[in-house]
C-alpha positions in Angstrom: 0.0 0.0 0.0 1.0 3.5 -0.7 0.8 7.1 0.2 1.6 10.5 -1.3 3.8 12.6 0.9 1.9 16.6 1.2 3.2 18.9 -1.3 5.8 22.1 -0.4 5.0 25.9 -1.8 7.9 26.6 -4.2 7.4 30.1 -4.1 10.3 31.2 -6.7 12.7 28.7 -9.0 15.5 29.0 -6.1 12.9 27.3 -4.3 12.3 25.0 -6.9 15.9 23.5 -7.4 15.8 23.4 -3.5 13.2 20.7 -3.8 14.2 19.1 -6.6 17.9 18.4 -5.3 16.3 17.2 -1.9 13.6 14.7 -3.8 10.7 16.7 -2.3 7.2 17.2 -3.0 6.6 20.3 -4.1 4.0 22.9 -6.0 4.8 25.8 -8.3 3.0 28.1 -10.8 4.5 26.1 -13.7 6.4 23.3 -12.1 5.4 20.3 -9.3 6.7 17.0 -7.9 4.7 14.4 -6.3 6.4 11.6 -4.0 4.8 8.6 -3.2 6.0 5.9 -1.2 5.4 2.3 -1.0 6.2 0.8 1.9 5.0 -2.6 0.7 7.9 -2.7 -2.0 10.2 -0.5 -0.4 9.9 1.9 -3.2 9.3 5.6 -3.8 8.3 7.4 -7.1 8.9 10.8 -7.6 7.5 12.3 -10.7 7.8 15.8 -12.0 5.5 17.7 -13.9 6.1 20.9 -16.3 2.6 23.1 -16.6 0.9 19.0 -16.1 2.6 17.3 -18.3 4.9 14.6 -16.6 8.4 15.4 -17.5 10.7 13.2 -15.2 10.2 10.0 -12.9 13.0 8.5 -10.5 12.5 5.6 -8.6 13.7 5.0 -5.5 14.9 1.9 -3.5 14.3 2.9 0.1 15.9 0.0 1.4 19.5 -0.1 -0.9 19.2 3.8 -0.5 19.7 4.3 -4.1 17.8 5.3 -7.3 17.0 2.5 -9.5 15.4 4.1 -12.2 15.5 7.5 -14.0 13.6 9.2 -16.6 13.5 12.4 -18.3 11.5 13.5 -21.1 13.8 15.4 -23.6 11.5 16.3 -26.5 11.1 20.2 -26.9 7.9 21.2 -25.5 8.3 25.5 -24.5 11.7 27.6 -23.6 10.3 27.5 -19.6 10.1 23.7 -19.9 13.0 23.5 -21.2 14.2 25.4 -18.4 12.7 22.8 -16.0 14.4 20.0 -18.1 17.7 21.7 -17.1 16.6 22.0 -13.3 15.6 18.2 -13.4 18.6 17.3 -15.3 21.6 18.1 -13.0 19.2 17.3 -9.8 18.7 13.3 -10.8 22.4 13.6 -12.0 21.0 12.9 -15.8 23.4 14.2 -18.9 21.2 15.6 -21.2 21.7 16.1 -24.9 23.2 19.2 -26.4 20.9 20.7 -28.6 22.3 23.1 -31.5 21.4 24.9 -34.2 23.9 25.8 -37.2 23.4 28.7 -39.2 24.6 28.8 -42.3 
């Protein structure tokens, strides 16, 4: 069985990074986490959304202490998701594609 740990007020993207780096729940204007733990498997999700749209998931082993899984949707949705791409990126430790443009 499971549960969803309560949601912190990012009030600014300091804020934001703050929770992302820690693995916290959180809720912003254009950016939230959710956490949700289950005890039964010794698991925990975390999955963050950009403006609703689910952007990154890590999972958790509670009892190795260690993340087993991570996710992160690169595909170019706005400039501030992008932005929140970037947040997600160095706080799951996740090396993300250079994207370029050449002009010729």
């Amino acid at each position: 069985m499971g549960y969803q740990v309560e949601q912190g007020k990012a009030k600014n993207y300091q804020d934001v990074e703050f929770y992302l780096n820690r693995m916290r729940a959180f809720k912003h204007a254009r950016i939230s986490a959710t956490l949700e733990v289950y005890t039964d498997t010794g698991k925990a999700y975390y999955s963050v959304y950009s403006y609703n749209t689910l952007i990154a998931t890590m999972v958790w082993d509670m009892i190795k202490n260690e993340s087993i899984e991570k996710m992160l949707d690169n595909n170019w949705y706005s400039v501030t998701t992008g932005k929140h791409q970037g947040y997600i990126a160095r706080a799951f430790g996740i090396i993300q594609d250079i994207r370029c443009t050449i002009l010729v």
